[in-house]
C-alpha atoms as an extended CHARMM CRD file, in Angstrom:
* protein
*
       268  EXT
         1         1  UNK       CA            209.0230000000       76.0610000000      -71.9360000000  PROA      1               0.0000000000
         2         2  UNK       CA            207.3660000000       76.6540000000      -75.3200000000  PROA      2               0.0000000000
         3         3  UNK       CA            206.6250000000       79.9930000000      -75.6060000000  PROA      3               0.0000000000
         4         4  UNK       CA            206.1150000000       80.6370000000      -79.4930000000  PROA      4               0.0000000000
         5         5  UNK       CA            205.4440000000       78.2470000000      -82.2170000000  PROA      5               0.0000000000
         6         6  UNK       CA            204.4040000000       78.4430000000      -86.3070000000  PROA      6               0.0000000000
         7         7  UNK       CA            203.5930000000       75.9110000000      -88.4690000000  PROA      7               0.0000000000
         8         8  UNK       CA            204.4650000000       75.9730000000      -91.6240000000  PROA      8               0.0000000000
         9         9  UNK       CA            203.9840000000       73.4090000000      -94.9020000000  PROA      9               0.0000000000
        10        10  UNK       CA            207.0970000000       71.7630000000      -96.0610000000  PROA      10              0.0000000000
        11        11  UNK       CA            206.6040000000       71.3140000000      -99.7500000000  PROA      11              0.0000000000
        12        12  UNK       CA            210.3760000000       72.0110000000     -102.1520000000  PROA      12              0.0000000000
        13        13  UNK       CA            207.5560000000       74.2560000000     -104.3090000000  PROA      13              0.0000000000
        14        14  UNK       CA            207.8770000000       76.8560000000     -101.5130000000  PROA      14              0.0000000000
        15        15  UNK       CA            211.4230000000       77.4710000000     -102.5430000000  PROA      15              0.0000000000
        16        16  UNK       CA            211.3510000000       80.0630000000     -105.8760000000  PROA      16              0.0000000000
        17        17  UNK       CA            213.8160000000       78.0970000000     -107.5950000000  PROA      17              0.0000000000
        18        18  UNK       CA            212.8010000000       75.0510000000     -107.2680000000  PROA      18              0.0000000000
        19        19  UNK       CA            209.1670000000       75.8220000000     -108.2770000000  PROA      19              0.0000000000
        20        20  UNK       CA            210.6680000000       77.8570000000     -111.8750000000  PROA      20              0.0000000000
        21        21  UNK       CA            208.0140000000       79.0910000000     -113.3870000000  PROA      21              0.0000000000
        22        22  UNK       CA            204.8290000000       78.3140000000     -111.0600000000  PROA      22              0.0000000000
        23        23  UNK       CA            206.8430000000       80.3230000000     -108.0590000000  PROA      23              0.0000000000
        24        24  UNK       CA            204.6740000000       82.7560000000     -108.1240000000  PROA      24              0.0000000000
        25        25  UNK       CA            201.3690000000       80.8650000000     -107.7620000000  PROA      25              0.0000000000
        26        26  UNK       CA            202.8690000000       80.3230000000     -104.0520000000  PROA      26              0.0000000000
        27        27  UNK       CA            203.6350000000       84.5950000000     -103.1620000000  PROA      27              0.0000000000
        28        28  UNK       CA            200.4800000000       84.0590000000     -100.5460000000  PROA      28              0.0000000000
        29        29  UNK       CA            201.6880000000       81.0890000000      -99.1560000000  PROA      29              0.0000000000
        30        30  UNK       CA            205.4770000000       82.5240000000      -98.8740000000  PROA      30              0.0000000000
        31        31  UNK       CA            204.3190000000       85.6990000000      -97.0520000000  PROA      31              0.0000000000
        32        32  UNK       CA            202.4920000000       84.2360000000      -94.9770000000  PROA      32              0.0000000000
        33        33  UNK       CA            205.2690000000       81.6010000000      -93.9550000000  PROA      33              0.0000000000
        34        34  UNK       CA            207.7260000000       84.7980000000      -93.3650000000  PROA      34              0.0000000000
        35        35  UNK       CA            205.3810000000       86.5580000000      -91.2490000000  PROA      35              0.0000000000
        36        36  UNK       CA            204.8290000000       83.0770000000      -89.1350000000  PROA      36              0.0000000000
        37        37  UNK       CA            208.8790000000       83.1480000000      -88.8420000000  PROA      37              0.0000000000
        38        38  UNK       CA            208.6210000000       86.7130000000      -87.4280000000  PROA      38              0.0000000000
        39        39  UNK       CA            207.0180000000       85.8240000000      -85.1570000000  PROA      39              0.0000000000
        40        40  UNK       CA            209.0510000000       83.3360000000      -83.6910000000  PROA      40              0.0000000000
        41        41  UNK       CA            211.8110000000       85.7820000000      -83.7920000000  PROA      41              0.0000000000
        42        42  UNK       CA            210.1310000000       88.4950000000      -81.5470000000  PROA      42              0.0000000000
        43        43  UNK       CA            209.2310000000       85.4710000000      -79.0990000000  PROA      43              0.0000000000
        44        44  UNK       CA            213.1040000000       86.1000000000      -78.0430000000  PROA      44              0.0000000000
        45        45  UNK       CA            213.3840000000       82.7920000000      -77.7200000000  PROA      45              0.0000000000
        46        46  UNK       CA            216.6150000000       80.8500000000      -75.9980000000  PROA      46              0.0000000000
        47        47  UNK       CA            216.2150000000       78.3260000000      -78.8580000000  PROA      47              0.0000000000
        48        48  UNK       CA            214.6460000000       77.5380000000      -81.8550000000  PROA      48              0.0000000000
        49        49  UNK       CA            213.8320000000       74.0610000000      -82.5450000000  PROA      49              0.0000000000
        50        50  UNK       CA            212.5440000000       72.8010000000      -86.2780000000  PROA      50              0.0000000000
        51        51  UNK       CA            210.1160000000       69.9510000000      -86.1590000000  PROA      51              0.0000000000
        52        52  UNK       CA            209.4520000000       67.9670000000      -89.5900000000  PROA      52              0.0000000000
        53        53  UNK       CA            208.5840000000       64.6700000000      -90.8920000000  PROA      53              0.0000000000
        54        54  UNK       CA            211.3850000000       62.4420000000      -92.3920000000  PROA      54              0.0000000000
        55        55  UNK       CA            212.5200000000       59.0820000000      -93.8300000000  PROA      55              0.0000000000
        56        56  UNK       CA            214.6390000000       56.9280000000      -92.6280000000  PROA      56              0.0000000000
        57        57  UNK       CA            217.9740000000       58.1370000000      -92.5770000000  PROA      57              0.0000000000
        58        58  UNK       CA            216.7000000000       61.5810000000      -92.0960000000  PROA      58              0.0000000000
        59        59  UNK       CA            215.2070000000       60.8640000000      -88.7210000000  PROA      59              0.0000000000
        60        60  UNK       CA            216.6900000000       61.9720000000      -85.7240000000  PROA      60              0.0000000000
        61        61  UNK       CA            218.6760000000       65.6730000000      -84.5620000000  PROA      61              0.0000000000
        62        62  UNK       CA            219.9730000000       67.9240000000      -86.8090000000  PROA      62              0.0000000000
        63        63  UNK       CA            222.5400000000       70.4130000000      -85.5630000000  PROA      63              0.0000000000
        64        64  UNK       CA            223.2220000000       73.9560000000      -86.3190000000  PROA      64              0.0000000000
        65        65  UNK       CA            224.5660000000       74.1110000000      -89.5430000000  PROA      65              0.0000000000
        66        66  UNK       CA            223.9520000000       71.0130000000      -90.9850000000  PROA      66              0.0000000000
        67        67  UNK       CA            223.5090000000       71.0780000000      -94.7350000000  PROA      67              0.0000000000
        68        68  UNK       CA            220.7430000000       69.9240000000      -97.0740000000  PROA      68              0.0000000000
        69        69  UNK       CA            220.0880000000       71.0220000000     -100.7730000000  PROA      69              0.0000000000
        70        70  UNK       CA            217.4370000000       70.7530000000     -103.6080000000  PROA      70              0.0000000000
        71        71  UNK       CA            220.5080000000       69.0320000000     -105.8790000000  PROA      71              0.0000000000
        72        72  UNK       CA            217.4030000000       65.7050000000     -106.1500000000  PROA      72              0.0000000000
        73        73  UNK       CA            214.4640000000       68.4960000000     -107.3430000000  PROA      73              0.0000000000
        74        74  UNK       CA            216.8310000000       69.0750000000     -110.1020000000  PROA      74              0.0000000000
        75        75  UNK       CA            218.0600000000       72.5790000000     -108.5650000000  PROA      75              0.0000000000
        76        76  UNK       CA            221.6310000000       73.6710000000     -107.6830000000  PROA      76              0.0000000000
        77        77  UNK       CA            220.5710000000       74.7370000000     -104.2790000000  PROA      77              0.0000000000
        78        78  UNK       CA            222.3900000000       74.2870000000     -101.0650000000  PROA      78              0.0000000000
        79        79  UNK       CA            220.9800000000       75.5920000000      -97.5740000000  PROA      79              0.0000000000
        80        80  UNK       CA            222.3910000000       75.1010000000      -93.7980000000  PROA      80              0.0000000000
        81        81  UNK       CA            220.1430000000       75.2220000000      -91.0000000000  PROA      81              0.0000000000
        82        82  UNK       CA            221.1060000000       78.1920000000      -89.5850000000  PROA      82              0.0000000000
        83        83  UNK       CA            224.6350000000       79.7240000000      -89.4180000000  PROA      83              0.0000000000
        84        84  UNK       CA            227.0840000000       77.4110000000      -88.9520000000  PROA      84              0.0000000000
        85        85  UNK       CA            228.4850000000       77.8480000000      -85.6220000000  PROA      85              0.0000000000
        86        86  UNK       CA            231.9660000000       78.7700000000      -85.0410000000  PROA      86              0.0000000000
        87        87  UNK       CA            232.4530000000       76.1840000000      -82.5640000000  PROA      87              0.0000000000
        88        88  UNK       CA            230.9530000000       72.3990000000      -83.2290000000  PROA      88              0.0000000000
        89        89  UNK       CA            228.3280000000       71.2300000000      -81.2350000000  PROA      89              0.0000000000
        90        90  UNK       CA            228.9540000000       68.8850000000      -78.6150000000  PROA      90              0.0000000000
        91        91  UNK       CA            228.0290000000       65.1140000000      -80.2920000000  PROA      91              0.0000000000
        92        92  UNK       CA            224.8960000000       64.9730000000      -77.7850000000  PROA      92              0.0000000000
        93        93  UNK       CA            222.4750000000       68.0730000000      -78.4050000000  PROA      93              0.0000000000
        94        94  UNK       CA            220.4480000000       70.0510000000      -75.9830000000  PROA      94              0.0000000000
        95        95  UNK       CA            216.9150000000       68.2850000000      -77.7170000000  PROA      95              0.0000000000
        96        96  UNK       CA            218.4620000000       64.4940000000      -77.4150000000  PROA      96              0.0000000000
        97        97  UNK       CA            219.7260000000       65.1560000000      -73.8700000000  PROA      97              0.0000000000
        98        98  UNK       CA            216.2360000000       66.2370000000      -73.0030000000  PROA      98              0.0000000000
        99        99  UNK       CA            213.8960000000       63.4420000000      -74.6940000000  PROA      99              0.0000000000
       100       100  UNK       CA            213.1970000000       60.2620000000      -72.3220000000  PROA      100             0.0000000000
       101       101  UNK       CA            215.2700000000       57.8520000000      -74.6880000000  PROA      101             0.0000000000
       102       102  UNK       CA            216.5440000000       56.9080000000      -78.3060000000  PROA      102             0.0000000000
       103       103  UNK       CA            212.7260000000       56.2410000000      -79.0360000000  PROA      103             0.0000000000
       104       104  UNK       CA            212.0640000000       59.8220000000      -78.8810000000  PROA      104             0.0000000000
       105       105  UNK       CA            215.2270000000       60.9110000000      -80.2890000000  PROA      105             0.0000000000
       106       106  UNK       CA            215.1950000000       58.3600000000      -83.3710000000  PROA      106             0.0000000000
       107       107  UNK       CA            211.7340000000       57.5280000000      -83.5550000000  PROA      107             0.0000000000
       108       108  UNK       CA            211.5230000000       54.4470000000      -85.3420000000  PROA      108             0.0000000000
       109       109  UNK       CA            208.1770000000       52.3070000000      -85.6950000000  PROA      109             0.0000000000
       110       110  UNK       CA            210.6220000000       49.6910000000      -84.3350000000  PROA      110             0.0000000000
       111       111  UNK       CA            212.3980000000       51.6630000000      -81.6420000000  PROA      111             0.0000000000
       112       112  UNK       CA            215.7020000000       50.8330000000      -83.3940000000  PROA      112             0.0000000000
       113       113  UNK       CA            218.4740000000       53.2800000000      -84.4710000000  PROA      113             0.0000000000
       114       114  UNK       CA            218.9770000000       54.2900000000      -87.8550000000  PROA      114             0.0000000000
       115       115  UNK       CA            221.7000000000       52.2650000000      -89.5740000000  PROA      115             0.0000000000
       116       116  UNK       CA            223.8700000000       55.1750000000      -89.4520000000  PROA      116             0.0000000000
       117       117  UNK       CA            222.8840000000       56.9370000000      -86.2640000000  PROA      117             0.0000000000
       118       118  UNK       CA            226.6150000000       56.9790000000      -85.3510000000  PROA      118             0.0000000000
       119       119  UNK       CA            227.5110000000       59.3640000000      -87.6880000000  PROA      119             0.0000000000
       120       120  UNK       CA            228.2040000000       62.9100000000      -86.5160000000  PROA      120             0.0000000000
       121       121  UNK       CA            224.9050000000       64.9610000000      -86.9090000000  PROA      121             0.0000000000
       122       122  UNK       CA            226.3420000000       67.4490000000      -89.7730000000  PROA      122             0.0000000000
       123       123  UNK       CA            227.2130000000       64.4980000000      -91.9670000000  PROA      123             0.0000000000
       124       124  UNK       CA            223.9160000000       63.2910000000      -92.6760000000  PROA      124             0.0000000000
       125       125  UNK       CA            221.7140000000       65.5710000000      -95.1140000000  PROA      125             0.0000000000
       126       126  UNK       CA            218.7240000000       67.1110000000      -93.9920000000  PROA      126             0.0000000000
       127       127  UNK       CA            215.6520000000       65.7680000000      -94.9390000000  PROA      127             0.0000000000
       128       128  UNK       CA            213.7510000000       67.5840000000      -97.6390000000  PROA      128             0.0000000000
       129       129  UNK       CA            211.2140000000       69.0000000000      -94.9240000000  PROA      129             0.0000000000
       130       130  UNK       CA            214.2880000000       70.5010000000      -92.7960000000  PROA      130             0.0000000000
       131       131  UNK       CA            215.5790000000       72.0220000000      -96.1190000000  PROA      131             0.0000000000
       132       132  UNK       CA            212.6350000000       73.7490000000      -96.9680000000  PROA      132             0.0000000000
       133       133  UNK       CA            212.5430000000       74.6680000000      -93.1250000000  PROA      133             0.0000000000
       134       134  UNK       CA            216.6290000000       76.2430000000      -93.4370000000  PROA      134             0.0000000000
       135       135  UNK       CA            215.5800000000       78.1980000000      -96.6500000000  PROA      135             0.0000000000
       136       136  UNK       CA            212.3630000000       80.1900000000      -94.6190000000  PROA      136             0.0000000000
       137       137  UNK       CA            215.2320000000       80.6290000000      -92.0040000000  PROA      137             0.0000000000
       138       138  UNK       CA            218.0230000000       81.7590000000      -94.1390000000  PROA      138             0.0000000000
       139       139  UNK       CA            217.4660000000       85.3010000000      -92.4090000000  PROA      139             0.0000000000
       140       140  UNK       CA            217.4560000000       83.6740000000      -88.8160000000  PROA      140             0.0000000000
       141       141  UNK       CA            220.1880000000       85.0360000000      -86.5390000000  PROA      141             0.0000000000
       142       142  UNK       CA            218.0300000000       85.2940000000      -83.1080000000  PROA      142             0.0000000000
       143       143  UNK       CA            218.5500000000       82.3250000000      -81.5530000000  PROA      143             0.0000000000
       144       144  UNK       CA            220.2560000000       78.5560000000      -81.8070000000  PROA      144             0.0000000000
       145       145  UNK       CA            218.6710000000       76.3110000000      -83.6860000000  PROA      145             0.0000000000
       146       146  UNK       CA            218.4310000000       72.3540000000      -84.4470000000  PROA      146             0.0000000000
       147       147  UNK       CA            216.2920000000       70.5340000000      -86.3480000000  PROA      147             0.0000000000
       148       148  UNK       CA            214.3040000000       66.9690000000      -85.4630000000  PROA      148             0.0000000000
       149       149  UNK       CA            213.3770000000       65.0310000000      -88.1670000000  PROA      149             0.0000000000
       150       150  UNK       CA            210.8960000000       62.3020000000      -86.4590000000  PROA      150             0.0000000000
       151       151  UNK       CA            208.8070000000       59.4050000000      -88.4760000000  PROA      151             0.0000000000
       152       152  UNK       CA            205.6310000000       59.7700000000      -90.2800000000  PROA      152             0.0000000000
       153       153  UNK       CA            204.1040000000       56.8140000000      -88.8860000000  PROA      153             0.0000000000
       154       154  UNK       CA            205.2970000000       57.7800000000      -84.9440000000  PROA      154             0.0000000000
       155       155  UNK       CA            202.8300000000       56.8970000000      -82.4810000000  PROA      155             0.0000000000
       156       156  UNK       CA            200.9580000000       59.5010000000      -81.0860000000  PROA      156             0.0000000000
       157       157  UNK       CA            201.4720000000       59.2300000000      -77.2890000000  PROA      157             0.0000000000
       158       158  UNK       CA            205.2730000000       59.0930000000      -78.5690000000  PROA      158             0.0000000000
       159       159  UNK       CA            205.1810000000       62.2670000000      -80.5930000000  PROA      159             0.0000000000
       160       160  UNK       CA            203.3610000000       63.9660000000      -77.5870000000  PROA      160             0.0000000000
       161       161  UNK       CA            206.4610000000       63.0100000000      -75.1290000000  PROA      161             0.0000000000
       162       162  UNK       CA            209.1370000000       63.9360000000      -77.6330000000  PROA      162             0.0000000000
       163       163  UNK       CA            207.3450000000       67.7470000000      -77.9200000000  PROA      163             0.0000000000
       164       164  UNK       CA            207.2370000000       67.5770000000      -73.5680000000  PROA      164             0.0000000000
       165       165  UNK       CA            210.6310000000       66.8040000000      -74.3760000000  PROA      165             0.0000000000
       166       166  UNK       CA            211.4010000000       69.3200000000      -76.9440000000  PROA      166             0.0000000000
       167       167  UNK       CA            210.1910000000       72.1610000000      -74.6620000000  PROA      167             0.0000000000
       168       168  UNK       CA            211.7860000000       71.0850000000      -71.7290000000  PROA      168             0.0000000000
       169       169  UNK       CA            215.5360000000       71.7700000000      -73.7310000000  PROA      169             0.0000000000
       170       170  UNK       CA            215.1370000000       74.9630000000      -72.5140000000  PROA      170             0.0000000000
       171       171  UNK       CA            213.8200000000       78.0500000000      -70.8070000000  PROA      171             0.0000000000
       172       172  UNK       CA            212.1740000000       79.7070000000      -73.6850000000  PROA      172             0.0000000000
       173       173  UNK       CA            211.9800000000       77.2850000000      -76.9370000000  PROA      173             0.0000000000
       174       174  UNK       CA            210.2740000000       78.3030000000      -80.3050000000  PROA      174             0.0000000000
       175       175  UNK       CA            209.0010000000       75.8660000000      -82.4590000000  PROA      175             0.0000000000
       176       176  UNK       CA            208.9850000000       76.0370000000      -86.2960000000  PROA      176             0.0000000000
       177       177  UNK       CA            206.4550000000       72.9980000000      -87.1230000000  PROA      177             0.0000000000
       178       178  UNK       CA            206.8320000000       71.7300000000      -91.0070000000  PROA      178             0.0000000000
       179       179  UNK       CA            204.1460000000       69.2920000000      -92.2900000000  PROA      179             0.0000000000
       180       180  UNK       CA            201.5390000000       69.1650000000      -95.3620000000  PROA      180             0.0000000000
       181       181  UNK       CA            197.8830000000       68.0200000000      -95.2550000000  PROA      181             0.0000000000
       182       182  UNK       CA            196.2770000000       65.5410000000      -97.1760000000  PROA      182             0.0000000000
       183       183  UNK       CA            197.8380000000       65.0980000000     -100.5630000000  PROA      183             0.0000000000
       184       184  UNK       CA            194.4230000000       63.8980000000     -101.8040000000  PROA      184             0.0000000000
       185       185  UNK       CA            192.5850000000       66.6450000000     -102.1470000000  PROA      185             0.0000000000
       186       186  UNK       CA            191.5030000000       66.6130000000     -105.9960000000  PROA      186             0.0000000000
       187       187  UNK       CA            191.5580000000       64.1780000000     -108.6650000000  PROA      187             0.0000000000
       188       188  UNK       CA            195.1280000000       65.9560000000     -109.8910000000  PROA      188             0.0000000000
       189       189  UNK       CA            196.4390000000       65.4910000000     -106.6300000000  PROA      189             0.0000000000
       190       190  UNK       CA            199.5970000000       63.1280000000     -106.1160000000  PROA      190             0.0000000000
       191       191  UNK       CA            197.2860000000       60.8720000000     -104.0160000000  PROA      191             0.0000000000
       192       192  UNK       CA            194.3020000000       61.6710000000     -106.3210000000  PROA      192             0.0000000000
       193       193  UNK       CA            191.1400000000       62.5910000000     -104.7100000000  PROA      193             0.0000000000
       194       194  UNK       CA            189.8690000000       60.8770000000     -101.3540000000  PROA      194             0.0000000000
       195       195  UNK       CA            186.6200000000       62.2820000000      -99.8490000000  PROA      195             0.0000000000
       196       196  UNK       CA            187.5890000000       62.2670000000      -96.7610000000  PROA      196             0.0000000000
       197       197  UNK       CA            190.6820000000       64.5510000000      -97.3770000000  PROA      197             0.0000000000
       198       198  UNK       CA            188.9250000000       67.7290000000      -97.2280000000  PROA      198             0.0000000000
       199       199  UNK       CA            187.0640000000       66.7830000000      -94.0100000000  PROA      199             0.0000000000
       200       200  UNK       CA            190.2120000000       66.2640000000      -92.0300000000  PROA      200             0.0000000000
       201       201  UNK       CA            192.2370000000       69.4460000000      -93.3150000000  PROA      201             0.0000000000
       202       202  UNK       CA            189.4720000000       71.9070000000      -92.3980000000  PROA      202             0.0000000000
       203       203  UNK       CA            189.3400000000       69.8300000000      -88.7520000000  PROA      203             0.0000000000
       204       204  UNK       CA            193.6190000000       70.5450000000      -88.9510000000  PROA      204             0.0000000000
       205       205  UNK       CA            192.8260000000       74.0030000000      -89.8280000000  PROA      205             0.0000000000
       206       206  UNK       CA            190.0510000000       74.5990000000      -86.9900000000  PROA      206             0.0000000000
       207       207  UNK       CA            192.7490000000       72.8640000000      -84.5160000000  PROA      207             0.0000000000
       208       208  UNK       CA            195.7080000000       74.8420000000      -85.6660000000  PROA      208             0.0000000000
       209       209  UNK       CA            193.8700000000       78.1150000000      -85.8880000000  PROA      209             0.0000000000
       210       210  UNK       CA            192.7800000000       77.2170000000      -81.8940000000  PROA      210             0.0000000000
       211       211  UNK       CA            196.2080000000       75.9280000000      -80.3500000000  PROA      211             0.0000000000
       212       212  UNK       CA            193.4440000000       72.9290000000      -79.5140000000  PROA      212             0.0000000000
       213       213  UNK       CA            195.8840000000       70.3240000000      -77.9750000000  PROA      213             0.0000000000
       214       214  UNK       CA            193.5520000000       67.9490000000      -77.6640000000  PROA      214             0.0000000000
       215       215  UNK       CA            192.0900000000       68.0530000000      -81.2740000000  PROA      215             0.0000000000
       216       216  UNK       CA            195.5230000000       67.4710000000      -82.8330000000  PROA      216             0.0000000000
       217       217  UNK       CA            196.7910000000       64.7090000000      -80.1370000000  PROA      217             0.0000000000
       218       218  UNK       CA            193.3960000000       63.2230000000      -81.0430000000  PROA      218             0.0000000000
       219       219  UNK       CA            194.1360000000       62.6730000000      -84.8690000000  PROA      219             0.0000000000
       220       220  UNK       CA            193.9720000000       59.0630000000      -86.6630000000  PROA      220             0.0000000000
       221       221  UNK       CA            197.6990000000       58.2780000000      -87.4110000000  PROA      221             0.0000000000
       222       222  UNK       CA            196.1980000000       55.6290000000      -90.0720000000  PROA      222             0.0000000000
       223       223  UNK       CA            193.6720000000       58.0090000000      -91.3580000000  PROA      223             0.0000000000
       224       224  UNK       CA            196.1080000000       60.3010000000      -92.0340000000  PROA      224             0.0000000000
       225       225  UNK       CA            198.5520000000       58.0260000000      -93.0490000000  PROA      225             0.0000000000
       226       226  UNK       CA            195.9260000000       56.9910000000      -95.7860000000  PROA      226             0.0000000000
       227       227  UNK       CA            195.0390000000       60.5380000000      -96.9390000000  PROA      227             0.0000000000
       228       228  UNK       CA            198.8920000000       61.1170000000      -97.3940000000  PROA      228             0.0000000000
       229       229  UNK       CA            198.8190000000       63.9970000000      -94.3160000000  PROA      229             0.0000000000
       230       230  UNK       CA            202.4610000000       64.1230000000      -93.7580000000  PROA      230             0.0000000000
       231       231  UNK       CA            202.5030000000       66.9910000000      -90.8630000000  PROA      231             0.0000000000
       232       232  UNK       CA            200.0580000000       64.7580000000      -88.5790000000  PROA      232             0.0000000000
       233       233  UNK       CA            203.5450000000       63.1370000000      -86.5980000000  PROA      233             0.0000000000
       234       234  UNK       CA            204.9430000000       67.2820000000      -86.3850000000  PROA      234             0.0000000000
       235       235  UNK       CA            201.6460000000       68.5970000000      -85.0020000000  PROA      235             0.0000000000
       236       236  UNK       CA            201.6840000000       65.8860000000      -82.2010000000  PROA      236             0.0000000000
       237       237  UNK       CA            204.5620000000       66.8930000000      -81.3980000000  PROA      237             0.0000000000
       238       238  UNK       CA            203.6340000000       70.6340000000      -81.3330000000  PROA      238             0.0000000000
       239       239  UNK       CA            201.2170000000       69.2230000000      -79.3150000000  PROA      239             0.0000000000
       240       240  UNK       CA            203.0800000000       67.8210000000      -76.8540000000  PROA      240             0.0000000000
       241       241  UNK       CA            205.5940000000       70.6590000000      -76.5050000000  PROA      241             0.0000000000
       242       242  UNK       CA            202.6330000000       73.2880000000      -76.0280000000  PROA      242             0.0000000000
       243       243  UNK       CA            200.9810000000       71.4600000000      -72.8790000000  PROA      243             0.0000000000
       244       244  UNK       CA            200.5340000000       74.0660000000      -69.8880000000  PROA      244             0.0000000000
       245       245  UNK       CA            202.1180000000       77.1830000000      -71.9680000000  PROA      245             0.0000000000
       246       246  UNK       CA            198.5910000000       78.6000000000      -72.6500000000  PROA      246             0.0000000000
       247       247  UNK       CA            199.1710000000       79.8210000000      -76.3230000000  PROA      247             0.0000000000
       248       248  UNK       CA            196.9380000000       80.9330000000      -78.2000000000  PROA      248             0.0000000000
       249       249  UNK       CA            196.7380000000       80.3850000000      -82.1790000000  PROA      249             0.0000000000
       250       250  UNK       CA            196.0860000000       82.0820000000      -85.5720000000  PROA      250             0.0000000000
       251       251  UNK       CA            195.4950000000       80.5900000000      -88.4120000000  PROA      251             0.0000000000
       252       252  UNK       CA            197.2960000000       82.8090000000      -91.6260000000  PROA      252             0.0000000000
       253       253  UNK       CA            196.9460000000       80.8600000000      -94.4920000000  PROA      253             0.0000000000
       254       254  UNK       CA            194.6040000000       77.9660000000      -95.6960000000  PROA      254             0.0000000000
       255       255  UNK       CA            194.7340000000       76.6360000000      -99.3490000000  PROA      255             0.0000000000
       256       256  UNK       CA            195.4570000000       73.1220000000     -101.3640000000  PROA      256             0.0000000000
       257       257  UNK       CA            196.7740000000       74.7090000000     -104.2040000000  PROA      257             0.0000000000
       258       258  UNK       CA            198.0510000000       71.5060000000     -106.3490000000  PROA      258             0.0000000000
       259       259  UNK       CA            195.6540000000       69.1170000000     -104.2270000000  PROA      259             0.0000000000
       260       260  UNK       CA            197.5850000000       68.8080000000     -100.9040000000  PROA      260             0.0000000000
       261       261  UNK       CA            196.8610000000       71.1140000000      -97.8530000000  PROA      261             0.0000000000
       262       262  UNK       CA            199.1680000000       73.9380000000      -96.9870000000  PROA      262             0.0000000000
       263       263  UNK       CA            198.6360000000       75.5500000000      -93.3070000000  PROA      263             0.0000000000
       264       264  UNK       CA            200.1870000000       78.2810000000      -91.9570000000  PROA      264             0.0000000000
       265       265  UNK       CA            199.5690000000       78.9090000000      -88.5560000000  PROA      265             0.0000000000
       266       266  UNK       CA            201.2100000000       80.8450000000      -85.5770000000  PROA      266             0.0000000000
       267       267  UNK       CA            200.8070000000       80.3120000000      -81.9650000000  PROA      267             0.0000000000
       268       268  UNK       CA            201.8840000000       82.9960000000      -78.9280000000  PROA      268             0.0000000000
């Protein structure tokens, strides 16, 4: 059962090294992302599962421990998620075990596996979300964690099931949700600016602020896919894995500093 969850943006900026000299245009936006891990931590959760969007071969679980690093933004950075455990995990983890099928597990457009789905989990990089994800939980000792990487372009009713999934692993599961709003918020943007980008973050922002299930299950995979809104597939999910826990949200930080929309939002 889902019993805490935060979400959280995912851009490589958030980490101080990789953004150099602009890091500290992003303080707000770090606090407020270390307060929203807090409180997953005094959820006492059972497990702690990360939730971000991801290419293709980053799709799929992500043990404890896996590694991922900012080596591509140019920065000699290397993060795990989570402590590596002394023990490795068994092949299958607790979050594929739970999830209906390999479409919710590897979700694919096509339903297929990944080329290299048969490698072990801790050989395959995390995806630049997850990374950011490990370096906001580089403190994290409370609980287990894994990571799910799923599709940008998922279908809604599956993101929805994997989250039913997700929350299902266990008996008290915390979510850490990465995704970014529209990247076309402003002419500078990397999408440049689209009118209707600023409309749909403040309805993301309403929804997240509100745990409103039904407002984020409701959202336009193509709209968002054309205003560049990569957390749309993660908050379905969150979605999904919140049904019938009756939490309650708080929005902590709202802002499109470089033309994309950063959320920060924690739900108990």
């Amino acid at each position: 059962m889902l019993v805490a969850a935060a979400v959280c943006p995912c851009p490589p900026l958030l980490v101080p090294e990789v953004a150099a000299g602009a890091a500290a245009e992003l303080d707000a936006l770090r606090a407020a992302c270390a307060d929203a891990v807090g409180v997953l931590a005094a959820s006492r959760p059972e497990r702690l599962v990360v939730i971000g969007p991801a290419e293709r071969p980053g799709r799929g679980v992500f043990a404890q421990g896996s590694a991922g690093s900012f080596r591509a933004f140019g920065v000699p950075l290397d993060v795990t998620l989570g402590e590596p455990p002394e023990t490795p995990p068994e092949r299958l983890s607790v979050v594929a075990s739970a999830a209906a099928g390999p479409d919710d597990v590897w979700p694919d457009e096509d339903g297929t596996l990944p080329e290299d789905a048969a490698l072990a989990e801790d050989v395959r990089p995390l995806p630049p979300s997850l990374a950011v994800a490990a370096w906001l939980l580089r403190a994290w000792s409370t609980a287990p964690v894994e990571g799910l990487g799923v599709g940008e372009q998922l279908e809604p009713d599956r993101c929805l099931s994997t989250g039913r999934a997700v929350a299902g692993s266990a008996g008290r599961v915390a979510l850490l949700v990465m995704g970014d709003g529209s990247a076309r918020r402003s002419l500078k943007a990397p999408g440049y600016l689209d009118e209707r980008a600023e409309p749909f973050d403040a309805s993301v922002a309403v929804a997240l602020g509100d745990a409103d299930l039904g407002a984020l299950a409701a959202l336009d995979p193509e709209l968002a896919q054309a205003l560049m809104a990569a957390g749309r597939a993660p908050w379905q999910v969150l979605a999904g894995a919140a049904e019938g826990a009756g939490l309650s949200g708080e929005l902590l930080h709202d802002a499109a500093p470089y033309g994309v929309g950063y959320f920060v939002a924690t739900w108990t």
